[in-house]
C-alpha positions in Angstrom: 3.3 9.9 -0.7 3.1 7.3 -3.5 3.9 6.3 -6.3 2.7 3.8 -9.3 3.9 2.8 -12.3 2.6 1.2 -15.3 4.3 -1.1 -18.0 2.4 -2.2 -21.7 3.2 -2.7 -24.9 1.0 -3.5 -27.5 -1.8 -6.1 -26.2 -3.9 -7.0 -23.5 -1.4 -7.4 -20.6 0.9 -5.5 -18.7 2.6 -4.7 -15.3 1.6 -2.4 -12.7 4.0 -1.5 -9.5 3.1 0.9 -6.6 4.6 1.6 -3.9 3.0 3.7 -0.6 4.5 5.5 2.3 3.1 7.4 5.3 4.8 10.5 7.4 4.2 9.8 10.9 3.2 13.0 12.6 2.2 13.3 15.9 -0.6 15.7 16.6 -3.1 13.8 18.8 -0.9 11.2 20.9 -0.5 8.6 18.3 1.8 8.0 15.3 1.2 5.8 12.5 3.9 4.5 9.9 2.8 2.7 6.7 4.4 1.2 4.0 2.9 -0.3 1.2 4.4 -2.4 -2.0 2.7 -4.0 -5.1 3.9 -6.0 -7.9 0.7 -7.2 -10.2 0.0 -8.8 -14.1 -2.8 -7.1 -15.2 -4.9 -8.1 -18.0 -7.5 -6.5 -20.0 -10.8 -8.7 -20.9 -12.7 -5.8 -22.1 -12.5 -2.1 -22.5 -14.6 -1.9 -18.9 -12.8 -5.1 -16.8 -9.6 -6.4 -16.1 -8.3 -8.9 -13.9 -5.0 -8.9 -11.9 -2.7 -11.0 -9.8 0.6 -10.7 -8.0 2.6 -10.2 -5.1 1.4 -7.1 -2.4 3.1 -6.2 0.9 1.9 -4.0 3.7 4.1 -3.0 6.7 2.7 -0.4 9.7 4.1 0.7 12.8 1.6 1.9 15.2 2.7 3.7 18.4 0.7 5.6 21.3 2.8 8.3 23.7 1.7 9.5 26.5 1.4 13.2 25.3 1.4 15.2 21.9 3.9 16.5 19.7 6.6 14.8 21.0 8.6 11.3 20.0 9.6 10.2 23.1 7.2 8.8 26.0 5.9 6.0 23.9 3.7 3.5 25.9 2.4 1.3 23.7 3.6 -0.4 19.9 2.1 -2.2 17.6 3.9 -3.3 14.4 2.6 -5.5 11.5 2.9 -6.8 8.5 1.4 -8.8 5.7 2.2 -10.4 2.5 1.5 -12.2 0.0 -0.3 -13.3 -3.2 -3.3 -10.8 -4.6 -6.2 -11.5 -7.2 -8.3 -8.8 -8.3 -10.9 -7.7 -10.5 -11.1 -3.8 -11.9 -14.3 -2.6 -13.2 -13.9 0.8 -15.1 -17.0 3.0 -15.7 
C-alpha cells in the first residue's frame, strides 16, 4: 500500500511526498519487507516536463525460510537500506 501527496499553490512549484510499504507474505519460501519514503520540490518547465529534487529513502528486509507458509525456520537475512539526495526529470505525454 502507498500513499502520495501533493502540495501547490498558484505557480510553477510545489511539493510532492510518498510514502510505500510492502506486506510480507510467505507463499514460496521467501519474504520480502519494503519501505519506501520521498520528500521532493517539483517544478514545472512546461506543460509536458518537470524537474524535481529532494530527499528519498528505501528500507527492505529480505528473508529465506526453509519451508512455506510459515515465519519461523528462517536461514538466511538480508536487510538494506538507502538514502539520500534525488534529481529527476518527468516527461508527461
Amino acid at each position: 500500500f502507498g500513499a502520495e501527496a501533493g502540495f501547490w499553490q498558484n505557480g510553477p512549484v510545489g511539493m510532492i511526498l510518498r510514502f510505500g510499504q510492502t506486506v510480507p507474505a510467505n507463499l514460496t519460501g521467501g519474504t520480502a519487507l519494503v519501505t519506501e519514503f520521498s520528500a521532493l520540490l517539483r517544478m514545472d518547465v512546461s506543460n509536458g516536463l518537470s524537474v524535481h529534487f529532494g530527499y528519498s529513502a528505501f528500507w527492505a528486509h529480505f528473508r529465506d525460510h526453509l519451508q512455506r507458509l510459515t515465519d519461523a525456520g528462517g536461514h538466511e537475512m538480508l536487510e538494506l537500506m538507502m538514502h539520500g539526495p534525488t534529481l529527476g526529470v518527468d516527461v508527461r505525454f
